[in-house]
Structure formats: structure tokens, C-alpha cells
C-alpha positions in Angstrom: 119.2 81.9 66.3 117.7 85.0 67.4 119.4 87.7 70.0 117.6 89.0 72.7 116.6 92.5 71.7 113.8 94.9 71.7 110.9 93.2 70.1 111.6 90.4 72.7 111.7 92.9 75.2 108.4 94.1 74.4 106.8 90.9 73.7 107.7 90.1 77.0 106.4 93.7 78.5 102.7 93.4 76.8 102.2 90.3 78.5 102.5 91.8 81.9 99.0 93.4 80.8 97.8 89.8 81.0 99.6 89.8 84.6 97.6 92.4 85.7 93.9 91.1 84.0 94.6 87.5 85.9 95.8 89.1 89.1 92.9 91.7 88.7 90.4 88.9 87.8 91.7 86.8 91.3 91.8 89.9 93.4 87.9 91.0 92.6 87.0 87.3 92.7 88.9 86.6 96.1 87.7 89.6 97.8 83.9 88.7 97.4 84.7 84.8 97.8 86.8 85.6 100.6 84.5 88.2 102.7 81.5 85.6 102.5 84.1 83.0 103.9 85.0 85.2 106.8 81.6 86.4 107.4 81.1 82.8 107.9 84.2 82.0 110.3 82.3 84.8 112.3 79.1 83.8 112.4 76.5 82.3 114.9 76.2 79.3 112.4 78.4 76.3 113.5 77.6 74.6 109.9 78.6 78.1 108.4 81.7 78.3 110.5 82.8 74.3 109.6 82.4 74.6 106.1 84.3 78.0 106.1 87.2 76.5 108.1 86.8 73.1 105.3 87.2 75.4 102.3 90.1 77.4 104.1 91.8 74.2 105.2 91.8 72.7 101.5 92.8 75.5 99.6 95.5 76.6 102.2 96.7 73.2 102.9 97.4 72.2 99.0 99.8 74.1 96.6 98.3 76.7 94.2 99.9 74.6 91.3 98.0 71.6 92.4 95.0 73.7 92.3 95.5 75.1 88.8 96.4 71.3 87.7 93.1 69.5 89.1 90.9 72.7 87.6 92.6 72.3 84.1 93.0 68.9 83.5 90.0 67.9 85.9 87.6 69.7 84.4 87.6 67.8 80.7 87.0 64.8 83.0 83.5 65.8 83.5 82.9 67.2 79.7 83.7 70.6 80.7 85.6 72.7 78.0 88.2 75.0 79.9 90.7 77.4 78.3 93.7 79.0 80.5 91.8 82.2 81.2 89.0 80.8 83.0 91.3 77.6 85.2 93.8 80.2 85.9 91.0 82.7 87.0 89.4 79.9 88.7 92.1 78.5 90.6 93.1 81.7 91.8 90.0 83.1 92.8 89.5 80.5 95.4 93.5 80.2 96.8 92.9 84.1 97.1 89.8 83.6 98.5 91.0 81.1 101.5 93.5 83.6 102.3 91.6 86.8 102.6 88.9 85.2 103.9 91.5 83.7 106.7 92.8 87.6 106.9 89.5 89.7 107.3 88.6 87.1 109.9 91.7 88.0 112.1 90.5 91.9 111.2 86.8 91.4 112.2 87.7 89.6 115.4 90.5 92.2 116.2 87.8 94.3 117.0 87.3 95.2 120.5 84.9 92.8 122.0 82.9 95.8 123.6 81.7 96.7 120.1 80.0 93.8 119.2 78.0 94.2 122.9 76.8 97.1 122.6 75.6 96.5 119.2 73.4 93.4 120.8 72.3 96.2 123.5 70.8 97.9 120.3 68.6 94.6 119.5 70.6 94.7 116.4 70.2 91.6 114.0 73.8 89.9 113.4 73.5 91.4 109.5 73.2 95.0 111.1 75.6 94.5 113.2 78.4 93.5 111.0 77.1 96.2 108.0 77.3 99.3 110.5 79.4 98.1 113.2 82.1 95.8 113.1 83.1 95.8 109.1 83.6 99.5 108.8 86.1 99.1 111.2 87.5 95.8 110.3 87.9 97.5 107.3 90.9 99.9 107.9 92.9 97.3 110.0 92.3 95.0 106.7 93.8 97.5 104.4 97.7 96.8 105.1 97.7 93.4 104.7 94.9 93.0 101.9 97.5 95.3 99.8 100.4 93.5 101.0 98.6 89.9 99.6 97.6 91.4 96.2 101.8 91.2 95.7 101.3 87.3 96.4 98.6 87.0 94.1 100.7 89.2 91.4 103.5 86.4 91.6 101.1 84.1 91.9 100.0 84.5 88.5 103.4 82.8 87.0 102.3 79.5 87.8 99.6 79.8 85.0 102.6 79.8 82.4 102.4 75.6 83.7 98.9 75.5 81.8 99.7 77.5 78.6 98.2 81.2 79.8 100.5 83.9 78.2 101.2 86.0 81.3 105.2 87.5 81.9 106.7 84.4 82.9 105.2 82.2 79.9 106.2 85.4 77.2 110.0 84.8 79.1 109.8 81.2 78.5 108.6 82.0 74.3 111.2 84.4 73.9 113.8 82.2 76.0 113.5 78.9 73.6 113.7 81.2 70.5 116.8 82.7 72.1 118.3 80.6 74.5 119.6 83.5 76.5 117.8 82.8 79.9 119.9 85.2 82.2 119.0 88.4 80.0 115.3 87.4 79.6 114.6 86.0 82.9 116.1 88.7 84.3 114.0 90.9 82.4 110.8 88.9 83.9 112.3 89.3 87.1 112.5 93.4 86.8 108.9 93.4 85.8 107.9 91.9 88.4 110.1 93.6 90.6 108.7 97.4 89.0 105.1 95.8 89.6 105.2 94.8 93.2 107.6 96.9 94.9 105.0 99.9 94.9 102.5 97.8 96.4 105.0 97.0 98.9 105.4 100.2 100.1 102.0 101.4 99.9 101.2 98.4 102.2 104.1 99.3 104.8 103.4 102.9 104.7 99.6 102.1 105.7 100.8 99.8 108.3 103.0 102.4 109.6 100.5 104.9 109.9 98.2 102.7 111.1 100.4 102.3 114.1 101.1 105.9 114.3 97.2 106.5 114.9 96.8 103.4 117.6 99.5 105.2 119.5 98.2 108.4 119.9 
């Protein structure tokens, strides 16, 4: 039986490169999913606001491992050949994208009501309005807690190990049924999970914080 040692330590380490592709791969994904959904919560279209609030209600009201089930074993259903790159990606960019989209909404409507009026004063067109109004400042209230959710979608990732994708928790799980020492290497996933998130943490409460420094001045 083998020990825990270095080579399972790194085995274990190069797979968090796969932690941050997926979680990069979900972020970019998200964020462009998820500012067309909350464009669409804020628009003058009822149709564009009900479907917005569907997709948000679906993907927010079922569990991400659900998700990354039905996308994995759904898709051969339909002929589709899948791998654990692209359900993983796939199942992520849309739970990211309900969220964000549910976030940036809160951000564009935090914006004092006064804005949006005087922008329709200017006979601007709703597409003006949000483009060099009310997103550039949307934008800097959204910063805090957009950071603060790319640590979600970071831990996020270890449900993939469920379908097969190699990320940090699916390298512990190798290393732990060729060495049956689960405290050491789980507590080794833990740690690097721990050094990857905890920065973002604090980058997103230091923004927040200065954030509120600025509003009270």
C-alpha cells in the first residue's frame, strides 16, 4: 500500500490548475450569461423579464449537483457525446449565471432612481441608457460581491469530481483509494482550497469596506 508523500502531494497540487481552468471557464461564461439575464430582469420587456425570472428560478431552485447530473447523463439521451470538461463547464456556467445575473440586478436597480430620469429627459434609447448611465455605475457596487461569488464557484467546482473531471477534490479521492489515508489527503484538499479562496475573500471585504468608506463621506 502506498504512503502519502510528495508525489501524491503534487499530484494533488497540479490538479488545482484544472480548479482554476473550470472555475475560470464558469466565471467568463456566467458573467456574460448572467449580465444578459439581468439586463433582462431590468428591462421594459415583460416576456424578457418572465423568462429571466424562469431561468433564475430553475437554476437557483435545484442543486448544482442535479444540474451537472441531468447535463452528463442527459445529454447521451439525445445522441449528444459529452466529456467532463464541457458538462462541468456547462453546468456551471448557467448556476453561475442565475446567480450573477440575480446579483447585478440588485446592483443596477440600487441605482438611484433619479439617474434613470434624467437619462429619459435626454431622449435616450433604453440601450444608451444602460451603456453610459446606469451600468458604469452598477458596475462598482457589483464588484464586492461579484468577487465574493467567484469563491462559491471555486468550491463549486468539487462537485465535478461526481462526473469523473480531475479537479482537486477528484486528485484527493485517486490518491486517497491508492492510500487510504483520508485525514492527511483530505486535509491537504482542504488547504488548497483554503490558500485559493481566502485571498479572494479578503480582496472582496476590503472592496466592500472601502466601498462604504466612500458612501460615507
Amino acid at each position: 500500500m502506498r504512503t502519502f508523500g510528495f508525489s501524491e502531494f503534487m499530484f494533488i497540487l497540479e490538479a488545482a490548475r484544472w480548479t482554476l481552468a473550470l472555475s475560470a471557464i464558469a466565471f467568463v461564461g456566467g458573467a456574460i450569461l448572467g449580465l444578459i439575464i439581468a439586463l433582462a430582469r431590468t428591462s421594459e420587456s415583460k416576456t424578457a423579464r418572465g423568462l429571466a425570472m424562469g431561468f433564475i428560478q430553475v437554476f437557483q431552485g435545484t442543486p448544482l449537483l442535479l444540474q451537472l447530473f441531468l447535463i452528463f447523463f442527459g445529454a447521451p439521451v439525445f445522441g449528444l457525446d459529452i466529456n467532463p470538461w464541457i458538462a462541468a463547464g456547462a453546468a456551471l456556467i448557467l448556476n453561475s449565471a442565475a446567480f450573477l445575473g440575480e446579483i447585478w440586478r440588485g446592483c443596477i436597480e440600487a441605482i438611484p432612481r433619479g439617474q434613470l430620469e434624467a437619462a429619459e429627459a435626454l431622449s435616450l434609447k433604453y440601450s444608451a441608457r444602460m451603456r453610459d448611465v446606469i451600468l458604469p455605475q452598477a458596475f462598482k457596487i457589483a464588484l464586492p460581491p461579484t468577487v465574493g461569488y467567484v469563491v462559491q464557484i471555486i468550491k463549486g467546482t468539487s462537485l465535478a469530481a461526481i462526473i469523473g473531471f480531475t479537479e482537486i477534490t477528484r486528485a484527493g479521492q485517486i490518491i486517497n483509494n491508492a492510500t487510504f489515508q483520508p485525514l492527511h489527503v483530505f486535509s491537504t484538499v482542504a488547504v488548497l482550497y483554503f490558500v485559493i479562496c481566502w485571498p479572494l475573500s479578503l480582496l472582496a471585504a476590503h472592496m466592500e469596506r472601502k466601498r462604504a468608506r466612500a458612501l460615507t463621506r
